[in-house]
C-alpha positions in Angstrom: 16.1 -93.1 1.9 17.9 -91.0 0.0 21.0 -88.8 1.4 21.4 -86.0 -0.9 23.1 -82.7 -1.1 20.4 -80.7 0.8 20.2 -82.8 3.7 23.9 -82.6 4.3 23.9 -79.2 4.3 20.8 -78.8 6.3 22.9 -81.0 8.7 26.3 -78.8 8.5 23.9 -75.8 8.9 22.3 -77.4 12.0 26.0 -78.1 13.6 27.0 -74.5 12.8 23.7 -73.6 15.0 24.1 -75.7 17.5 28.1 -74.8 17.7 27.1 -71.1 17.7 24.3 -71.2 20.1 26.3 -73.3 22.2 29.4 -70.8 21.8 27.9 -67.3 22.1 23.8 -67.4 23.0 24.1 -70.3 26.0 26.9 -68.6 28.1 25.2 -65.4 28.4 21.7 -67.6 28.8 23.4 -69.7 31.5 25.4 -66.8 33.3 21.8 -64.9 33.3 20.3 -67.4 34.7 23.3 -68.2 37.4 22.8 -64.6 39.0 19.3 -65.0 39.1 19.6 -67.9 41.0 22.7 -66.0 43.3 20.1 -63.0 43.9 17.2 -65.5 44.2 19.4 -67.3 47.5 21.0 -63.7 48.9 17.1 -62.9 49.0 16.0 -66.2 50.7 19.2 -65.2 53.0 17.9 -61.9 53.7 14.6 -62.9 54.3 15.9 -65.2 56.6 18.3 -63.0 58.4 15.4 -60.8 58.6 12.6 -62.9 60.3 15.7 -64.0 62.7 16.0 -60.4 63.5 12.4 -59.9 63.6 12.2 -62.8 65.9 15.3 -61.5 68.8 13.6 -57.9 67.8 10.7 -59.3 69.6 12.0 -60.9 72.2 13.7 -57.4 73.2 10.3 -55.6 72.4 8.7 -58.5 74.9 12.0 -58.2 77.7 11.4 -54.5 77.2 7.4 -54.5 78.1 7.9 -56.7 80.9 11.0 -54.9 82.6 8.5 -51.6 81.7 5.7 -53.6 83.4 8.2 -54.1 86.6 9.2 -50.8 86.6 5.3 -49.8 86.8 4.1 -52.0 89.3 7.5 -51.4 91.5 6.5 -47.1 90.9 2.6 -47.9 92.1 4.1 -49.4 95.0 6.0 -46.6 96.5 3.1 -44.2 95.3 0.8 -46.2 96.9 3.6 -46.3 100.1 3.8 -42.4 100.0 0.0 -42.0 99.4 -0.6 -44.4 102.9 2.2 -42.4 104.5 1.3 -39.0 103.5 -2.6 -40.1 105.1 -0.7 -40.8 108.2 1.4 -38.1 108.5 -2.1 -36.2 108.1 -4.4 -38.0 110.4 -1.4 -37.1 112.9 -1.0 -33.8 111.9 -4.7 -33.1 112.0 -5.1 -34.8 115.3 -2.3 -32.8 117.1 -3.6 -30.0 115.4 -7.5 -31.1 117.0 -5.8 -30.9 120.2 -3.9 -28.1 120.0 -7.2 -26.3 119.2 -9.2 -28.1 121.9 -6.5 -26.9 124.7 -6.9 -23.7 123.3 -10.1 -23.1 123.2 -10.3 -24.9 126.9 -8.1 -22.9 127.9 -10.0 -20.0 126.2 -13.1 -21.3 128.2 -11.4 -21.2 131.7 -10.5 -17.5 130.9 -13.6 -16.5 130.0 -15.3 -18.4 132.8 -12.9 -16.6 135.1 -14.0 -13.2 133.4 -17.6 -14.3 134.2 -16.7 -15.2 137.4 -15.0 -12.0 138.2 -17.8 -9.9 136.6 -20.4 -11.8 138.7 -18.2 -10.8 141.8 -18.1 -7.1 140.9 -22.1 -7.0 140.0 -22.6 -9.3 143.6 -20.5 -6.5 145.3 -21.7 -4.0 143.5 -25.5 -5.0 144.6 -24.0 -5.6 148.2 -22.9 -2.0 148.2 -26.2 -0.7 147.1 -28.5 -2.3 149.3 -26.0 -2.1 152.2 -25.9 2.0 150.7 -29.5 1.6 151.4 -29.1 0.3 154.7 -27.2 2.5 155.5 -29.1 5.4 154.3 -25.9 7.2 152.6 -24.0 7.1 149.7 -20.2 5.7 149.8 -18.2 8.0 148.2 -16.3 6.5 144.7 -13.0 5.9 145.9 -14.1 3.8 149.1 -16.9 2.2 146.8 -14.1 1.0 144.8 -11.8 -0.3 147.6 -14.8 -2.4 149.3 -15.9 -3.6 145.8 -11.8 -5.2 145.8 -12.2 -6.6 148.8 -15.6 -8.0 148.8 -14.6 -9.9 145.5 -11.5 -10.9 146.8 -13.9 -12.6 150.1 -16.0 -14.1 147.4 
């Protein structure tokens, strides 16, 4: 082979290209490519840092339900305590209240079976009066009809 002129420059001018990409294309290349890989790892980091958060996120979210859960069973209870109370506290309210009416309207009975008692006597006396009127062949006058009726019904 033949080294000539041309391939000795075609070599020089190769160096220079090499020398110059080397010198001012590859740092900017390189320093490009450096903070790519920089955001590329602060993103994995992120990501990672955010599933971690995700994750205790959860677990909060989960601690949260179940202390909700507690608190919603433990509030049933007592409503269910109240409700079981309050029925009591009815069944003896509405039972002193059923005797409360049945004295009263016992009581209500005796008077009025007094009142027919006492009615039965004055009618009885006032019959008594009449036929012994009859018997008698006269009439009592008002004031003595009243005073025998009193004490007939107070013999009866």
């Amino acid at each position: 082979m033949n080294i000539n002129l041309t391939l000795i420059v075609q070599m020089l001018v190769f160096a220079l290209l090499v020398f110059g990409t080397m010198k001012w294309i590859w740092p900017p290349i390189l320093n490009a490519m450096e903070e790519r890989a920089r955001k590329i790892a602060q993103g994995l980091a992120a990501a990672e840092k955010g599933e971690q958060e995700l994750s205790e996120a959860r677990d909060k979210a989960d601690a949260i339900i179940r202390e909700a859960r507690e608190r919603a069973s433990h509030i049933i209870d007592q409503a269910q305590h109240a409700a079981r109370d309050l029925v009591e506290q009815a069944k003896g309210a509405a039972s002193s209240e059923g005797a409360r009416i049945l004295a009263a309207a016992q009581q209500q009975i005796g008077l009025d079976a007094t009142r027919a008692r006492e009615a039965l006597r004055r009618e009885v006396a006032g019959i008594a009066v009449g036929a012994a009127s009859k018997l008698l062949g006269r009439e009592i006058d008002a004031r003595t009809h009243a005073d025998l009726l009193d004490q007939l019904a107070m013999q009866i």
